[in-house]
Biotite code that builds the C-alpha atoms (Angstrom):
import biotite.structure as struc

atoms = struc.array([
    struc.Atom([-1.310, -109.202, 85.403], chain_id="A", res_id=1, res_name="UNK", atom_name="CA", element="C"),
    struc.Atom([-2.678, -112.667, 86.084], chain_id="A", res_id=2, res_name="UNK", atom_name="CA", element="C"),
    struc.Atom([-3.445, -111.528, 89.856], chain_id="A", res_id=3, res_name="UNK", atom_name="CA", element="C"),
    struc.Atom([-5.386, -108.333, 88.806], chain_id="A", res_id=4, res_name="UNK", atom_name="CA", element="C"),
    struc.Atom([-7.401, -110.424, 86.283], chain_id="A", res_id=5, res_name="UNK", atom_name="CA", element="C"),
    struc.Atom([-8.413, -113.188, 88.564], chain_id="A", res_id=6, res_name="UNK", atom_name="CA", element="C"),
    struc.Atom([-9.732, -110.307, 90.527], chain_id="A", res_id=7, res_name="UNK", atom_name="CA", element="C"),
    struc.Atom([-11.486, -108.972, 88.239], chain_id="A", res_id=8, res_name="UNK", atom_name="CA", element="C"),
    struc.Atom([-12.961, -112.692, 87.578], chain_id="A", res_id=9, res_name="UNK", atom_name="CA", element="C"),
    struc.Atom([-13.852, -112.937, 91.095], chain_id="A", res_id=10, res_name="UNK", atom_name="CA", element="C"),
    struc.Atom([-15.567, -109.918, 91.764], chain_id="A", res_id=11, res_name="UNK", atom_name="CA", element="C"),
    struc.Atom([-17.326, -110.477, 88.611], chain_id="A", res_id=12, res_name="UNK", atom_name="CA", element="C"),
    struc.Atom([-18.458, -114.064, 89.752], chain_id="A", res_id=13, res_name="UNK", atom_name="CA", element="C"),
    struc.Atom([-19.592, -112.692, 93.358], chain_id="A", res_id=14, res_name="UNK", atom_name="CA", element="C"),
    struc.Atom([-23.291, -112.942, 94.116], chain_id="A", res_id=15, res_name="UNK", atom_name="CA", element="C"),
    struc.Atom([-25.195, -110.488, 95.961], chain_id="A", res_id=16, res_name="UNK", atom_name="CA", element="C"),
    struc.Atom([-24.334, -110.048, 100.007], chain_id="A", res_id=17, res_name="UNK", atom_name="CA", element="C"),
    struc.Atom([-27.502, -111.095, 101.717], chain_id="A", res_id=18, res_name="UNK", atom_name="CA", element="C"),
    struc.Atom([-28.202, -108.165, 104.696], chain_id="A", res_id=19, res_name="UNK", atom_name="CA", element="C"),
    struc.Atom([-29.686, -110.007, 107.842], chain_id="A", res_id=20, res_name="UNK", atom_name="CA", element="C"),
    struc.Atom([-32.589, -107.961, 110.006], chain_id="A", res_id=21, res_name="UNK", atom_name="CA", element="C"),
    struc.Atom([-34.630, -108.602, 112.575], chain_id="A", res_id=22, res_name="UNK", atom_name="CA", element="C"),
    struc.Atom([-38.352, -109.241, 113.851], chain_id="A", res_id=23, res_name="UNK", atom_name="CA", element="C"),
    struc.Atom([-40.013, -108.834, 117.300], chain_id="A", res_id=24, res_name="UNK", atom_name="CA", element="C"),
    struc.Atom([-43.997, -109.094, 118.499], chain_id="A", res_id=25, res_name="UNK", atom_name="CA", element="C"),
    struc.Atom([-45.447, -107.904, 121.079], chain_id="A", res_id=26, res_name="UNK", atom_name="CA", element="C"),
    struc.Atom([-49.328, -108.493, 122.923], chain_id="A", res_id=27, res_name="UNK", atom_name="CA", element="C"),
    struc.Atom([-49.869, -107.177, 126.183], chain_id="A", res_id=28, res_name="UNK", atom_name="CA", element="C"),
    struc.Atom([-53.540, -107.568, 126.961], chain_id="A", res_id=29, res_name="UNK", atom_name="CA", element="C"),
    struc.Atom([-56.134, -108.944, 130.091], chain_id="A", res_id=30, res_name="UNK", atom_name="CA", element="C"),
    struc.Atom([-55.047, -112.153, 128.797], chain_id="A", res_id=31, res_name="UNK", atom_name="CA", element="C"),
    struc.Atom([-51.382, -112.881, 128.423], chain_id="A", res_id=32, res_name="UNK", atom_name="CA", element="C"),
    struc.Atom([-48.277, -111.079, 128.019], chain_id="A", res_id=33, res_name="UNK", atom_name="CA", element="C"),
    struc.Atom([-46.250, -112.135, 124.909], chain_id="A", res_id=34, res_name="UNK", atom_name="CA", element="C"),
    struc.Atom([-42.933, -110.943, 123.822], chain_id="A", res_id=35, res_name="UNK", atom_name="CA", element="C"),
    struc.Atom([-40.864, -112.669, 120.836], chain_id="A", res_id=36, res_name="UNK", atom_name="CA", element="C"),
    struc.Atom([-37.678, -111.296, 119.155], chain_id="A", res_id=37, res_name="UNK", atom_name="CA", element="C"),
    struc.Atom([-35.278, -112.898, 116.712], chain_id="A", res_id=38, res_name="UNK", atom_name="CA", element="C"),
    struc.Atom([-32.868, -112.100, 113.775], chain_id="A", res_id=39, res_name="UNK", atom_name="CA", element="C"),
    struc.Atom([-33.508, -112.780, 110.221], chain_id="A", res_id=40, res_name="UNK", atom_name="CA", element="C"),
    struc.Atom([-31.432, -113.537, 107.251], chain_id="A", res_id=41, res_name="UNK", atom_name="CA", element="C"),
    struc.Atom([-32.498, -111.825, 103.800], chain_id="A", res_id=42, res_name="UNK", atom_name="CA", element="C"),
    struc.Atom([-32.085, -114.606, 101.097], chain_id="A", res_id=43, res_name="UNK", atom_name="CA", element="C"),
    struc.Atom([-31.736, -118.793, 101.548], chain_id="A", res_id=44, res_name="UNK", atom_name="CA", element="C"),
    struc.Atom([-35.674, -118.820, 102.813], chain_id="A", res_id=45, res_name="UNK", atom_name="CA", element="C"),
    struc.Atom([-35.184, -116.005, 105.520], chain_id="A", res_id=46, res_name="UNK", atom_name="CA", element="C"),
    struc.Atom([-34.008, -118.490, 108.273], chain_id="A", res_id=47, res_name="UNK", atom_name="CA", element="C"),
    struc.Atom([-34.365, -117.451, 112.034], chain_id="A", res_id=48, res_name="UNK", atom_name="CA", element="C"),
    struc.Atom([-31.700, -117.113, 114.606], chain_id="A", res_id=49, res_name="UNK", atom_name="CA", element="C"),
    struc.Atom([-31.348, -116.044, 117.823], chain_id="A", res_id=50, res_name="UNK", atom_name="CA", element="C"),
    struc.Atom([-34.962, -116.607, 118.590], chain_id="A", res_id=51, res_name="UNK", atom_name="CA", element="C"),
    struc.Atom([-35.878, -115.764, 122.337], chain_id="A", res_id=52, res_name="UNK", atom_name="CA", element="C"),
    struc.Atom([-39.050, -115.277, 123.429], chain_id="A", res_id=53, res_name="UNK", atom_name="CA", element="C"),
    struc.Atom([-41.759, -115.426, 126.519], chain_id="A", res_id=54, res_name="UNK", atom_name="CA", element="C"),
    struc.Atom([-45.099, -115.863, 127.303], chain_id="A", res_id=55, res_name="UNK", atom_name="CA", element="C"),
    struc.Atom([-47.275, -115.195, 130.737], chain_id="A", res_id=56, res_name="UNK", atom_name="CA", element="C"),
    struc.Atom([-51.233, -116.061, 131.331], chain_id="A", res_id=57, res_name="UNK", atom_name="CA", element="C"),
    struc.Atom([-52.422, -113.734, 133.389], chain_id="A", res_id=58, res_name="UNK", atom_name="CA", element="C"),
    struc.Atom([-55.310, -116.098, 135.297], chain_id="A", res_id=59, res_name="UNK", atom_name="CA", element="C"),
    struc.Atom([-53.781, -118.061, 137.999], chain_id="A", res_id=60, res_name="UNK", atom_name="CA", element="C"),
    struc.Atom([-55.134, -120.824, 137.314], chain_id="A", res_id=61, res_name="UNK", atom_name="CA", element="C"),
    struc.Atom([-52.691, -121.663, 134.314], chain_id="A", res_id=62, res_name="UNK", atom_name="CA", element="C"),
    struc.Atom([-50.157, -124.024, 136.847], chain_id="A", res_id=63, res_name="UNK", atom_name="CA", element="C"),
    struc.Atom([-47.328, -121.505, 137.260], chain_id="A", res_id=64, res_name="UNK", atom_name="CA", element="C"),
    struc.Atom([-44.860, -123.950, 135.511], chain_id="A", res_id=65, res_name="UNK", atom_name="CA", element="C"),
    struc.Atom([-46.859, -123.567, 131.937], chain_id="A", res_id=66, res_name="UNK", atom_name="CA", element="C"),
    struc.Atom([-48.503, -120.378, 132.889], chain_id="A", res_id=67, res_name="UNK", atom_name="CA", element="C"),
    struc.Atom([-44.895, -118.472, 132.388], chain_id="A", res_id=68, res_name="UNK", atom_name="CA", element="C"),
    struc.Atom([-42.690, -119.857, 129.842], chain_id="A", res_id=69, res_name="UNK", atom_name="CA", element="C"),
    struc.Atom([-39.523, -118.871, 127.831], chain_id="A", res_id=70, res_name="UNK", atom_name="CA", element="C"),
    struc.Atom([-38.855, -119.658, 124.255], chain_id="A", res_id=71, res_name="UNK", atom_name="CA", element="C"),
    struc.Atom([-35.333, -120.604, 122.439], chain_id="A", res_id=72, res_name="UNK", atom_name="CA", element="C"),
    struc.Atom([-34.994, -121.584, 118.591], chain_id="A", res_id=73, res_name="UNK", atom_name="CA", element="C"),
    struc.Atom([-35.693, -125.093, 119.674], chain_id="A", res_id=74, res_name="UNK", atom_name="CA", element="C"),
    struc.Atom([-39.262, -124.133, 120.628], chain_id="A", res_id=75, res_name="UNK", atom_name="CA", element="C"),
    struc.Atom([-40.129, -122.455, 117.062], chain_id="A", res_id=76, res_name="UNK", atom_name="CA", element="C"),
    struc.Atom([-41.970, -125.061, 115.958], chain_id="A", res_id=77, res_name="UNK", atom_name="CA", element="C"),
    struc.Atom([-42.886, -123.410, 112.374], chain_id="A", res_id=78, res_name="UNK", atom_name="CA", element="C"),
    struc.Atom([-41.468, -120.043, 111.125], chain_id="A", res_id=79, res_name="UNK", atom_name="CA", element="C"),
    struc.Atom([-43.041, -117.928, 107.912], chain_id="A", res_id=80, res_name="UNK", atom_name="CA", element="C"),
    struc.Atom([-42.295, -114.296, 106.484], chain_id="A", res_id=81, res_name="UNK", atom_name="CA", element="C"),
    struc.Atom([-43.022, -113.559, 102.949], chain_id="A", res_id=82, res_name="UNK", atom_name="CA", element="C"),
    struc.Atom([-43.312, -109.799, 103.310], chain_id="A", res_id=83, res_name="UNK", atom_name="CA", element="C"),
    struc.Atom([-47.242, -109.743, 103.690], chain_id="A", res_id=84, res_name="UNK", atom_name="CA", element="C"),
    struc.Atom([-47.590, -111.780, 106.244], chain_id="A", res_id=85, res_name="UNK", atom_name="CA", element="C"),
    struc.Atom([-45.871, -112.924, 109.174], chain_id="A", res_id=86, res_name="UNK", atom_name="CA", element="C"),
    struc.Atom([-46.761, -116.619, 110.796], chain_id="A", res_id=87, res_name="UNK", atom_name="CA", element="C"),
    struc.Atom([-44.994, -118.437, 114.391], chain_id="A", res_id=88, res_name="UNK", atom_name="CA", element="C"),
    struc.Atom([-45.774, -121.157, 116.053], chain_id="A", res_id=89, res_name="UNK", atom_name="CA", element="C"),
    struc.Atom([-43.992, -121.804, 119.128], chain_id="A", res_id=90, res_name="UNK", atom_name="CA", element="C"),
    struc.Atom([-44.599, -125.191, 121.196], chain_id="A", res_id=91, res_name="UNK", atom_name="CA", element="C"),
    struc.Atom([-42.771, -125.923, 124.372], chain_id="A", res_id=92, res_name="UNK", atom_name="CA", element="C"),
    struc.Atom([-43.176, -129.087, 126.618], chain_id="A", res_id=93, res_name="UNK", atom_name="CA", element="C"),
    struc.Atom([-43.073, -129.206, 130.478], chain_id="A", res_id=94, res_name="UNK", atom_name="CA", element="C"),
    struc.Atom([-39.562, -129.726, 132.200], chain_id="A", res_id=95, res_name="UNK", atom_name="CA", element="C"),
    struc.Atom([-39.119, -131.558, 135.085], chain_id="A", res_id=96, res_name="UNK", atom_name="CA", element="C"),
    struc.Atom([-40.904, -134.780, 136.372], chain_id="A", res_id=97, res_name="UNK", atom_name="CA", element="C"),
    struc.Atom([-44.613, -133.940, 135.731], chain_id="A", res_id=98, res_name="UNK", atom_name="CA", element="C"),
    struc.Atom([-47.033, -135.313, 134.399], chain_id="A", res_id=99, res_name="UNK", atom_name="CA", element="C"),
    struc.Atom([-47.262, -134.335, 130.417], chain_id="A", res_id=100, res_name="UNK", atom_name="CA", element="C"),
    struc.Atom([-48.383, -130.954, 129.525], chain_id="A", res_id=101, res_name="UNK", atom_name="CA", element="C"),
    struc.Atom([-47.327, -127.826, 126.942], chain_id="A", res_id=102, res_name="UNK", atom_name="CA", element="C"),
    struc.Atom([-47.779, -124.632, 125.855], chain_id="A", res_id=103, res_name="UNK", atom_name="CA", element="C"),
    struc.Atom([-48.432, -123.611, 122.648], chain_id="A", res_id=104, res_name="UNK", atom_name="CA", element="C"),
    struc.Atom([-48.358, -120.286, 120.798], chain_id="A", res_id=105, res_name="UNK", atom_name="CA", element="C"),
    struc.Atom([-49.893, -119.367, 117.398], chain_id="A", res_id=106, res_name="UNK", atom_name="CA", element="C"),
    struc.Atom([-49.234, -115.960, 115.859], chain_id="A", res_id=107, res_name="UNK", atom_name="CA", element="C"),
    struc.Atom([-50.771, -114.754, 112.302], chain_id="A", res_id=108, res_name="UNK", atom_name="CA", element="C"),
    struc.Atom([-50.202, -111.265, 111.292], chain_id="A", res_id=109, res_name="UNK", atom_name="CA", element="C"),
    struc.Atom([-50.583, -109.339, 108.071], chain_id="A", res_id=110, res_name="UNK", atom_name="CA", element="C"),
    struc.Atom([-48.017, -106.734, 106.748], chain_id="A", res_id=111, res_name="UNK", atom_name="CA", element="C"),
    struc.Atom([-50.302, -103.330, 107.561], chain_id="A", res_id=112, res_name="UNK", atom_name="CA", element="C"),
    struc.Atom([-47.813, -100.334, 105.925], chain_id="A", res_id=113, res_name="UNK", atom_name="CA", element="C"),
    struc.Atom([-44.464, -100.058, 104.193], chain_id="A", res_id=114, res_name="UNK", atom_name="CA", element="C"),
    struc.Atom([-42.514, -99.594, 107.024], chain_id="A", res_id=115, res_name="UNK", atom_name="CA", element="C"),
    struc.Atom([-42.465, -103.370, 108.661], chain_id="A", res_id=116, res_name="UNK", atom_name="CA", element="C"),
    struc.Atom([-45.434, -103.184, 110.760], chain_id="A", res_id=117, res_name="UNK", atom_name="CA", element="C"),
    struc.Atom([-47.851, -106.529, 111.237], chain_id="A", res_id=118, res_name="UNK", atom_name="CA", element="C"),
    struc.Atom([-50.621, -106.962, 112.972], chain_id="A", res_id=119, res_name="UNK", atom_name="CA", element="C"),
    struc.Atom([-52.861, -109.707, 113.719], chain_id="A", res_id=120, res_name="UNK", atom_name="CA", element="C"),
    struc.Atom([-54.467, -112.246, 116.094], chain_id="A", res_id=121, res_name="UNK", atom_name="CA", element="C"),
    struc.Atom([-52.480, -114.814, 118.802], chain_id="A", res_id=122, res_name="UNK", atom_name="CA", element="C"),
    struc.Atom([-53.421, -117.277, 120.809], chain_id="A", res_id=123, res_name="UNK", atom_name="CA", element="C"),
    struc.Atom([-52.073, -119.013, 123.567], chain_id="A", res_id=124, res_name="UNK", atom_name="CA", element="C"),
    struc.Atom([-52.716, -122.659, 125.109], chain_id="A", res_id=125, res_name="UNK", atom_name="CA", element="C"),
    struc.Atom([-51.596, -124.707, 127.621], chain_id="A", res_id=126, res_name="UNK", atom_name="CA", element="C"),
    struc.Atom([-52.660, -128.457, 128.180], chain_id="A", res_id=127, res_name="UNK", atom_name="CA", element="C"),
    struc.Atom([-52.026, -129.994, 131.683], chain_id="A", res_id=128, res_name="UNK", atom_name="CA", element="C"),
    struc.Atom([-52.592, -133.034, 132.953], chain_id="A", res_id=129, res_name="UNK", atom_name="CA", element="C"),
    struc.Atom([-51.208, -132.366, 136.445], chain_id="A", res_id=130, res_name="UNK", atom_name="CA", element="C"),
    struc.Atom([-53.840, -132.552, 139.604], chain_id="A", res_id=131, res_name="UNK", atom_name="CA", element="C"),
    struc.Atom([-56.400, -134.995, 137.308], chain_id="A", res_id=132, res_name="UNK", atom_name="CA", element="C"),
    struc.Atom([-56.216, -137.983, 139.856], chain_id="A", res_id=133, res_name="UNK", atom_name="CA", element="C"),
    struc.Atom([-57.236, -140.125, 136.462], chain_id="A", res_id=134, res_name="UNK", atom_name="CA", element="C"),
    struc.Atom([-59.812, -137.632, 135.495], chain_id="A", res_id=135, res_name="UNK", atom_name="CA", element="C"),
    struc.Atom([-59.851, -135.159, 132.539], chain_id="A", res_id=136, res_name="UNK", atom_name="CA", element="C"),
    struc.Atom([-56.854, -132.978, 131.310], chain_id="A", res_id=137, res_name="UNK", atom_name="CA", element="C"),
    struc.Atom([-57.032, -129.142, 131.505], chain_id="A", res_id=138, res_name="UNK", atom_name="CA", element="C"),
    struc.Atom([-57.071, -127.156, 128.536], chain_id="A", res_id=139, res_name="UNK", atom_name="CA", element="C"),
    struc.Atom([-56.175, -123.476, 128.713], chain_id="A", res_id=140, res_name="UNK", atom_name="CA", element="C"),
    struc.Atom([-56.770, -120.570, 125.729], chain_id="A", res_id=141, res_name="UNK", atom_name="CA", element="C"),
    struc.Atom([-57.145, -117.425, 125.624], chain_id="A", res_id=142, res_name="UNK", atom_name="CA", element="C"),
    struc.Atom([-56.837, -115.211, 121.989], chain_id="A", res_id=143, res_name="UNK", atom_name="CA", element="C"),
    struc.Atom([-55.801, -111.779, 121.457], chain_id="A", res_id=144, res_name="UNK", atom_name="CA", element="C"),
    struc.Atom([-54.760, -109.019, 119.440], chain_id="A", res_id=145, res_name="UNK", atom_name="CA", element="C"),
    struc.Atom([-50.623, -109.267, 118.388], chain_id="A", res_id=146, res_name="UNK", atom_name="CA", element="C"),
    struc.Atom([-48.524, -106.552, 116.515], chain_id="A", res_id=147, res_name="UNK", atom_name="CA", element="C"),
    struc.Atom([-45.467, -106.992, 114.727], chain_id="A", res_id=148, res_name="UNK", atom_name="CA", element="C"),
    struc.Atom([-42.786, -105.643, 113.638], chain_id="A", res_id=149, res_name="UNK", atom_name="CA", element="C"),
    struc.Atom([-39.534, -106.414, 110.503], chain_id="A", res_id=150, res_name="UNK", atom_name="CA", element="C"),
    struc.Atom([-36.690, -105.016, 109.718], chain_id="A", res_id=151, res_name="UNK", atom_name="CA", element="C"),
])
């Protein structure tokens, strides 16, 4: 009797089970190429996991070492989904021995319909200081449209 009652207690006591769902963007323009995914969790601020993501310039003259770049959690630098909008910003450093440089990714989108769909603006920099020889460093945008999507 004891047994079936502390069951009852526990069940009782059991918050709700938090669902987890996912969230991917998408811009494909004259300007870049930029694909993120990741999975959410519902509940405890929504945090992120399995973020993977990539991003491609598509002028060449973007050094090819920032000009294509993947993305890990490690590289979301800020993260916000509140169900009407949907904000990133990824920021990634260059590997290797070069001279300092990064590329940086800004995404704002607005919920648009019921259904999950965002859409909104990105844009994508990279600042080099390779090939200066002391002079200026290169800066690198370009802005475009982004669409969204959460599960």
């Amino acid at each position: 009797m004891r047994a079936a009652m502390a069951s009852i207690v526990m069940l009782a006591c059991a918050g709700p089970a938090f669902a987890s769902g996912g969230l991917s963007c998408e811009a494909k323009d004259e300007a870049a190429r930029i694909e993120v995914e990741s999975g959410v969790t519902r509940g405890m601020g929504g945090p992120v996991f399995n973020f993977r993501g990539s991003s491609e310039f598509v002028s060449e003259k973007v050094e090819a070492d920032l000009g294509k770049q993947g993305y890990t959690d490690e590289h979301l630098a800020q993260y916000w989904l509140d169900g009407e909008e949907l904000r990133l910003l990824l920021y990634r450093e260059r590997d290797g021995d070069k001279p300092h440089g990064y590329v940086e990714i800004t995404i704002r989108t607005k919920q648009i319909d019921d259904e999950g769909t965002y859409a909104g603006s990105y844009e994508l920099s990279a600042f080099d200081t390779t090939g200066t020889d002391g002079g200026e460093a290169r800066t690198f945008e370009v802005k475009g449209e982004i669409s969204c999507f959460v599960e």
